[in-house]
MARTORVEX-632973 format. One record per residue: residue number from 1; residue in one letter; chain; x, y, z of N, C-alpha, C in turn. Coordinates in steps of 0.1 Angstrom, whole numbers, always signed. Last residue first. Layout:
BEGIN
{atom NUM,a,A,{X,Y,Z},{X,Y,Z},{X,Y,Z}}
...
***
This chain:
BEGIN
{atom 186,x,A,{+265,+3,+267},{+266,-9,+264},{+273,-13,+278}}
{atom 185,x,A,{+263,+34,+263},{+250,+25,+263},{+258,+8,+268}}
{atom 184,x,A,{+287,+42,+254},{+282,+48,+260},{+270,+41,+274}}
{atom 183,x,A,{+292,+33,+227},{+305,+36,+237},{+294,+35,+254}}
{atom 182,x,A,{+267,+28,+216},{+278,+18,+216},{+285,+20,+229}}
{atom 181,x,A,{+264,+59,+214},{+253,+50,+216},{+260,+33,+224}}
{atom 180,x,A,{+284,+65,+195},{+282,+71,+207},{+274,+61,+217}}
{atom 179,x,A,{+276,+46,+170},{+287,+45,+178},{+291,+51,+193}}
{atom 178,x,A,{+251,+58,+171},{+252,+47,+168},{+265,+42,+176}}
{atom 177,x,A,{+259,+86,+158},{+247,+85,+172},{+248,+70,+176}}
{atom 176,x,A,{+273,+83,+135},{+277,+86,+150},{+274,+88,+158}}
{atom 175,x,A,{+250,+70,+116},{+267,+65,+124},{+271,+70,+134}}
{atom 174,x,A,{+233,+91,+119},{+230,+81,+124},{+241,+71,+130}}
{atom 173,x,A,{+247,+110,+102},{+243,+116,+116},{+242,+105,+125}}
{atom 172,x,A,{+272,+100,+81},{+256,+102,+86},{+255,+106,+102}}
{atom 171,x,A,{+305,+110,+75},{+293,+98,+75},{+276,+104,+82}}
{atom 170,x,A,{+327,+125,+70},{+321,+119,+61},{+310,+108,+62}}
{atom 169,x,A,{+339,+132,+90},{+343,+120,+93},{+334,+113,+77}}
{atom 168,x,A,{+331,+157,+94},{+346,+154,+94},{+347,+140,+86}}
{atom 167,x,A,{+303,+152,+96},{+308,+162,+87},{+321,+158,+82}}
{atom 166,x,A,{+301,+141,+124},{+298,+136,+109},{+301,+145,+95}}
{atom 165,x,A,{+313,+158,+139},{+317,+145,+136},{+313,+137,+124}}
{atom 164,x,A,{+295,+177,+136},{+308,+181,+131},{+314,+170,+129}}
{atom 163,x,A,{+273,+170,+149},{+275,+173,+137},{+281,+176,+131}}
{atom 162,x,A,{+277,+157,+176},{+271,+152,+163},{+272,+155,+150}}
{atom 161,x,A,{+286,+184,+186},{+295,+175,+186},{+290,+163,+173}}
{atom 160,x,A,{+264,+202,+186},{+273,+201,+175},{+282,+191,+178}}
{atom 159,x,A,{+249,+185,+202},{+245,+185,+190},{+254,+193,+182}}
{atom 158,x,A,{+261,+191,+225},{+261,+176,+223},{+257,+177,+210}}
{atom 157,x,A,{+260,+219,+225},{+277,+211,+226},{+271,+196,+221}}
{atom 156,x,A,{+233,+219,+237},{+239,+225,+219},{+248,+219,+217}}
{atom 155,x,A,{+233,+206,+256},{+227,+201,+239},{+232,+208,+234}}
{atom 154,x,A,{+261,+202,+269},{+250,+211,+268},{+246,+209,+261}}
{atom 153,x,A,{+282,+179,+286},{+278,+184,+272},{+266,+191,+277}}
{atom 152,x,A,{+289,+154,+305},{+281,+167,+310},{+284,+177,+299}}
{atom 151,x,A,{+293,+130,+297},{+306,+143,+292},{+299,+158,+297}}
{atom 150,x,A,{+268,+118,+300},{+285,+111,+305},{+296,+122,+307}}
{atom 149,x,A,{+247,+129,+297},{+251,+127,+307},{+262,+121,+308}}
{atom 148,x,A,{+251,+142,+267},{+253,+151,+281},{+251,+147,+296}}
{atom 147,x,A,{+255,+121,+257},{+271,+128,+258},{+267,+135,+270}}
{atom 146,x,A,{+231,+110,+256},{+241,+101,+266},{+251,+112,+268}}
{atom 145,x,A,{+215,+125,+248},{+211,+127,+260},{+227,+117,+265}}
{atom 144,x,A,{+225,+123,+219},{+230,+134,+228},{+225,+132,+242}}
{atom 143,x,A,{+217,+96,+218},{+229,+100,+218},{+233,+114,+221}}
{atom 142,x,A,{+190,+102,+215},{+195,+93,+225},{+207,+96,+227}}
{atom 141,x,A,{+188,+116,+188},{+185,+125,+208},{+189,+117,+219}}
{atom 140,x,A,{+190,+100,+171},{+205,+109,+176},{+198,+115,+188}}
{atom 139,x,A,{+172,+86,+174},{+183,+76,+180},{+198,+86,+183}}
{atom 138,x,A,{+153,+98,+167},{+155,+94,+182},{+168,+88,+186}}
{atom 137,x,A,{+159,+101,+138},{+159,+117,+150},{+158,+111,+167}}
{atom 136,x,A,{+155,+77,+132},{+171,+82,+132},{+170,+99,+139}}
{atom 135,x,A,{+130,+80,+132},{+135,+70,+139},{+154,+73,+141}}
{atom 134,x,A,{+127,+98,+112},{+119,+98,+129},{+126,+86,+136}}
{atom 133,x,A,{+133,+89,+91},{+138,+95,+94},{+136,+99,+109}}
{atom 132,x,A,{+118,+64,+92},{+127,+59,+88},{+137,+74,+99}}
{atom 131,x,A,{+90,+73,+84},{+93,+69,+95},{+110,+65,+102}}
{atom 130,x,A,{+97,+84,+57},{+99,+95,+70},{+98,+87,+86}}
{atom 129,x,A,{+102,+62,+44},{+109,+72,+45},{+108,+76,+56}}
{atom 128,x,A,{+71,+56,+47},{+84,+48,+51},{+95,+54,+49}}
{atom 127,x,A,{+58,+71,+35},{+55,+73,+50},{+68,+65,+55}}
{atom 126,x,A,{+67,+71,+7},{+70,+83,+19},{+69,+80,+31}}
{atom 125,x,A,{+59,+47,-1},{+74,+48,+3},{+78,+58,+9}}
{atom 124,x,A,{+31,+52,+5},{+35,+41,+15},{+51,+48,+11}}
{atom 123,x,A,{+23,+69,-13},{+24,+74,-3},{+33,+65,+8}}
{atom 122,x,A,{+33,+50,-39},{+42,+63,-37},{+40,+71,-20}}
{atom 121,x,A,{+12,+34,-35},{+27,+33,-33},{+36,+39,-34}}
{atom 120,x,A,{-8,+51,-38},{-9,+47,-27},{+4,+42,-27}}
{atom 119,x,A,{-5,+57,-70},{-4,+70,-56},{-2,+63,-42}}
{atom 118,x,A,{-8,+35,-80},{+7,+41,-77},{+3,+51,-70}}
{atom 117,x,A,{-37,+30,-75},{-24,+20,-65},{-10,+29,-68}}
{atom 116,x,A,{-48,+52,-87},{-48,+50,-73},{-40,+38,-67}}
{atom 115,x,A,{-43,+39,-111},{-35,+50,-112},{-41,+53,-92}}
{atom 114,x,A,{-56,+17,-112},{-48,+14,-111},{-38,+30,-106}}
{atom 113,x,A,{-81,+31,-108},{-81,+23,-100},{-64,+21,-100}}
{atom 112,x,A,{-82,+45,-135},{-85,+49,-120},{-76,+41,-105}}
{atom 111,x,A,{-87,+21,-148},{-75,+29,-151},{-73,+34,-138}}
{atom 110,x,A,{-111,+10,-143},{-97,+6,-137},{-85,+14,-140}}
{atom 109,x,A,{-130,+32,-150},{-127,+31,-134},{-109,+23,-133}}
{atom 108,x,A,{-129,+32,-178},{-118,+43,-172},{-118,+41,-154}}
{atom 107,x,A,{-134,+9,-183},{-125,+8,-188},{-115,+21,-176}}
{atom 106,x,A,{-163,+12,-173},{-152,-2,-168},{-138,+4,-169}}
{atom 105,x,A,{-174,+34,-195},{-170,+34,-180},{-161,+27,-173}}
{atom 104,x,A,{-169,+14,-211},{-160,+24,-211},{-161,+33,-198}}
{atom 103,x,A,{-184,-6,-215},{-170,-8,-214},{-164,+6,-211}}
{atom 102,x,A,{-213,+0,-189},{-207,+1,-203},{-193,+4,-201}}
{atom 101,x,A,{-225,-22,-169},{-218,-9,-170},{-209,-10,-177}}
{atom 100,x,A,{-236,-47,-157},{-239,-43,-171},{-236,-28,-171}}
{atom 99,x,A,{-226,-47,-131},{-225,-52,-137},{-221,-51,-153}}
{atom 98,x,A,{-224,-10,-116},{-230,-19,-117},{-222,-32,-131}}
{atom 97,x,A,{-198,-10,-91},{-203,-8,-104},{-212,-19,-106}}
{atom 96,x,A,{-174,+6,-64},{-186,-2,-70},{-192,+5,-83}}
{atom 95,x,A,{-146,+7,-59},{-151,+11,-67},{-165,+4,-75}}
{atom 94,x,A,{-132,+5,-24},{-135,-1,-39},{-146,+10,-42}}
{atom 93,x,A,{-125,+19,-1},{-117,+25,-13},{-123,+14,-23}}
{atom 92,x,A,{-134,+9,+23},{-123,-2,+16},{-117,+8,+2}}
{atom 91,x,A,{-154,+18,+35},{-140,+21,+41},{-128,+16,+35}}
{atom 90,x,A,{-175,-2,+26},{-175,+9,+37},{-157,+7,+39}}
{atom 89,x,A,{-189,-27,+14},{-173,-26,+10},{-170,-14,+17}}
{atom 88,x,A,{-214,-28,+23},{-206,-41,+25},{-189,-38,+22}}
{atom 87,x,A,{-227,-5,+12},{-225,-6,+29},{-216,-17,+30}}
{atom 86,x,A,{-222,-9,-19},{-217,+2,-4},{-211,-2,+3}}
{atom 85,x,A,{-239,-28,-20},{-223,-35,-16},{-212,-18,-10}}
{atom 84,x,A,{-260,-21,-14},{-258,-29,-5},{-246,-30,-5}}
{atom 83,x,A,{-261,-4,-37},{-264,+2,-21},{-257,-6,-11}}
{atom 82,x,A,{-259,-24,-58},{-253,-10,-57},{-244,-5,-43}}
{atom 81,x,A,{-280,-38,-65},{-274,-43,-49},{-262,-33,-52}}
{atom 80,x,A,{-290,-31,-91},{-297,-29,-78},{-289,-32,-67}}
{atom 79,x,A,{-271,-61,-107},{-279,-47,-109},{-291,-44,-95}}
{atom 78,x,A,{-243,-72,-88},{-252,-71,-99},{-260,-58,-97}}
{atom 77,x,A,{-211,-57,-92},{-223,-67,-86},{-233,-62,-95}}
{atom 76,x,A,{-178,-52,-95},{-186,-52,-102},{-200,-61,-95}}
{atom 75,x,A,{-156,-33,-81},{-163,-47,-74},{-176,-40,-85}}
{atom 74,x,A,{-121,-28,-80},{-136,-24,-84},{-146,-39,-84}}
{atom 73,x,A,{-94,-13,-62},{-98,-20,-61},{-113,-16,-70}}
{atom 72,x,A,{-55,-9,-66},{-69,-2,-67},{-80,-13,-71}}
{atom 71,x,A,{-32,-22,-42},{-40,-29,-55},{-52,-17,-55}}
{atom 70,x,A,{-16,-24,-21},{-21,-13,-26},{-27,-15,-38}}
{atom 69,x,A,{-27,-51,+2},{-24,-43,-8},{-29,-34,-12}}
{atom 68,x,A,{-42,-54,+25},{-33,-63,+24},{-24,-59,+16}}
{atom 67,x,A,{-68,-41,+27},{-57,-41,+38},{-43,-39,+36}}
{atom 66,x,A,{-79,-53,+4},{-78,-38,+2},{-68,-37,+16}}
{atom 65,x,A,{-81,-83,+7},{-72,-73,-3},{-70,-61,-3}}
{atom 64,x,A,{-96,-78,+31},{-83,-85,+29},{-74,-79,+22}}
{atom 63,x,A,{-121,-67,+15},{-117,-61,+30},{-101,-68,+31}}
{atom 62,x,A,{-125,-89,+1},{-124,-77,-7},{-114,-70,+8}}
{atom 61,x,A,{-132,-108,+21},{-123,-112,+9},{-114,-97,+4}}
{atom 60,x,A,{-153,-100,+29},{-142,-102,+37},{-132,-106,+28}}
{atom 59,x,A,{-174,-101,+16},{-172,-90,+16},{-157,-89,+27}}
{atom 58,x,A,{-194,-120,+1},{-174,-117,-6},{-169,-107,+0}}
{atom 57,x,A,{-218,-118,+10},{-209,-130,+12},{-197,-126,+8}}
{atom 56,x,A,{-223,-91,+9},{-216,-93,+22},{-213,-104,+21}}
{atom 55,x,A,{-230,-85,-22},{-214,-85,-16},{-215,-89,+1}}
{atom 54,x,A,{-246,-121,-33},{-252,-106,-22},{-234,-108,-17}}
{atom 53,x,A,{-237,-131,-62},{-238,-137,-49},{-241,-122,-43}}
{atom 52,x,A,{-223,-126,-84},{-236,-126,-86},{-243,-128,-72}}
{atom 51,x,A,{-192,-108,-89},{-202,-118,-84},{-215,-119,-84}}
{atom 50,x,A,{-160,-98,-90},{-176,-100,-99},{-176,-109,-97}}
{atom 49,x,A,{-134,-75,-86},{-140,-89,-80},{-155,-86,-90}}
{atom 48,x,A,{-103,-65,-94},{-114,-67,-105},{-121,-76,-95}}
{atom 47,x,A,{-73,-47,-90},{-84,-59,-85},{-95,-61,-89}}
{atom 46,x,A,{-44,-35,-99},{-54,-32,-94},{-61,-46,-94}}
{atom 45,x,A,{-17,-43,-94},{-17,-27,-93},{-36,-22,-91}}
{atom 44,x,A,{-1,-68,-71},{-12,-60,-83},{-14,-48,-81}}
{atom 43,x,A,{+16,-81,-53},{+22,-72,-62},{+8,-66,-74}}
{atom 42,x,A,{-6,-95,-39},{+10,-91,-35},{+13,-79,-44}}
{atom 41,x,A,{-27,-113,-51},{-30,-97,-49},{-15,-88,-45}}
{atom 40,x,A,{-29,-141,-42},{-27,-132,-56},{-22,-121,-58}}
{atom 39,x,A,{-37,-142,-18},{-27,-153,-24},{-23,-142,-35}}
{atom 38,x,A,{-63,-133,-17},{-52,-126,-13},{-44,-130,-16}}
{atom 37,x,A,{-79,-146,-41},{-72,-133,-41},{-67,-131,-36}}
{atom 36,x,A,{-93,-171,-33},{-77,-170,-36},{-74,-160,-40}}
{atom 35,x,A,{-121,-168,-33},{-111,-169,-23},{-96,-172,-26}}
{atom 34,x,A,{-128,-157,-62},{-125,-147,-47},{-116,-155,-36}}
{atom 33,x,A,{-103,-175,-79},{-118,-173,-77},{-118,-160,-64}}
{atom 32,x,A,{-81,-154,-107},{-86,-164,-98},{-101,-163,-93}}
{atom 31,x,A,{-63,-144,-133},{-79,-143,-130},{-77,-157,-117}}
{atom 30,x,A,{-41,-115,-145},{-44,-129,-139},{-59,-129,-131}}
{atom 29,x,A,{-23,-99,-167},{-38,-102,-162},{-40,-114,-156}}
{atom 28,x,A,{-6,-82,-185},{-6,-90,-169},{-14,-91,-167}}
{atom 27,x,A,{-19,-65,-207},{-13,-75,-206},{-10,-85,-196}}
{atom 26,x,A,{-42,-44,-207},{-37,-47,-194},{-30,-61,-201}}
{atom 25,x,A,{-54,-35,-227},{-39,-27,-230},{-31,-31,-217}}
{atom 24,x,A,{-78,-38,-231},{-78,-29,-227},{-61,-26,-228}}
{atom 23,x,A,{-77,-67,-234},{-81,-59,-250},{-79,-45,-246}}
{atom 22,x,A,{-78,-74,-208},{-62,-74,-220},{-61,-70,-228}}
{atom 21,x,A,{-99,-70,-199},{-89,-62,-198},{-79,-62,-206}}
{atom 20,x,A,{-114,-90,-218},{-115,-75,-219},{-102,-67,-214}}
{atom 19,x,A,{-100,-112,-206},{-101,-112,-216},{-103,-97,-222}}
{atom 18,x,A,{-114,-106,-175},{-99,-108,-180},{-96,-106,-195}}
{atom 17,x,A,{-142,-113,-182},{-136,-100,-179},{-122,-98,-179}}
{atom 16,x,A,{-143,-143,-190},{-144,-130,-198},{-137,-117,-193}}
{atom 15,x,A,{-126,-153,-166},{-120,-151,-178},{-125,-140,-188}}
{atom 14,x,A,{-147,-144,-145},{-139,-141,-146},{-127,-144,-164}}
{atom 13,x,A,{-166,-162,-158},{-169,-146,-159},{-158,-142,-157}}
{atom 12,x,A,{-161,-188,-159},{-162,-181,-167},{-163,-170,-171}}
{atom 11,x,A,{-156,-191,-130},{-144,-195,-135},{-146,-187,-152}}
{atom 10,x,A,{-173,-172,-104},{-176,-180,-117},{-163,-181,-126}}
{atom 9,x,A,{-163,-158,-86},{-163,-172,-82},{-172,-183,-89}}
{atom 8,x,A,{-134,-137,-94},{-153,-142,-98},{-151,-155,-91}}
{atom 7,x,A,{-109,-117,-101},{-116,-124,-91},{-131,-126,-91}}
{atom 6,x,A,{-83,-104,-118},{-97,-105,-116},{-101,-116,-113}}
{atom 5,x,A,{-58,-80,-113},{-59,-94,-106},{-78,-96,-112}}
{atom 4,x,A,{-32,-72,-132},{-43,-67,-128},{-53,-81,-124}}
{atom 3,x,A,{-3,-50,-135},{-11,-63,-127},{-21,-64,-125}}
{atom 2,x,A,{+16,-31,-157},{+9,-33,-146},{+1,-48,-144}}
{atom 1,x,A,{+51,-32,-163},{+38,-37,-168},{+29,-39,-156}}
***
């Protein structure tokens, strides 16, 4: 069930707009004021802010949330300050609109929006993966740099030694860079 956070620092407008999204098929809907969005925003898939106020006053708010989470983000302002919240939301990925921007425009940015938070959490669990794997590529070079200085090994000899150990032994490359590392290091 997606999450969809909407933030006004009118207690009314945000409900209205809540109210729409739910008619939109967004069941999880929660409405706070701007400044308690980030409190909020943890697990949202997307972010709804509307205000009547000029965006550079809300503009650190929005900047938080978009840091802070993969939440797809849309910043409804009023009519004409378009430009301005541009330049005020610069680099944040929100999706400015005007106000009075028919439901179905509304309708398809959050979609948008939300379908931009699962890409963005699908990129985060890659990048975290592969950091993951880079980190387990240093830790077996550590361990061959130890075999070939303790056991004067030849990298190749030290890298197949790694890799027949783990083979044999049914475990990860990382276990036996770990334990070498252990013997070796300590």
């Amino acid at each position: 069930m997606k999450k969809i956070l909407v933030c006004s620092d009118h207690a009314l407008l945000a409900e209205r707009i809540a109210a729409f999204v739910q008619k939109c098929g967004y069941d999880n809907c929660v409405s706070c004021n701007i400044d308690g969005a980030l409190k909020e925003c943890g697990d949202a898939d997307a972010a709804v802010f509307a205000s009547s106020a000029p965006p550079a006053s809300w503009s650190e708010a929005v900047r938080a949330v978009a840091e802070r989470s993969g939440a797809g983000l849309v910043a409804l302002v009023r009519e004409g300050m378009e430009t301005e919240a541009e330049e005020a939301f610069a680099e944040t990925g929100v999706f400015v609109l005007p106000a009075n921007v028919s439901s179905k425009i509304f309708t398809q940015a959050l979609s948008f929006a939300v379908k931009c938070s699962e890409r963005m959490r699908a990129v985060s669990r890659e990048n975290s993966r592969l950091k993951e794997t880079i980190g387990d590529l240093k830790l077996i070079d550590r361990a061959k740099c130890a075999l070939i200085q303790y056991l004067n090994m030849t990298e190749a000899d030290a890298h197949r030694f790694i890799e027949k150990s783990a083979m044999n032994r049914r475990v990860s490359r990382r276990e036996i860079a770990l334990e070498i590392l252990k013997t070796y290091e300590s």
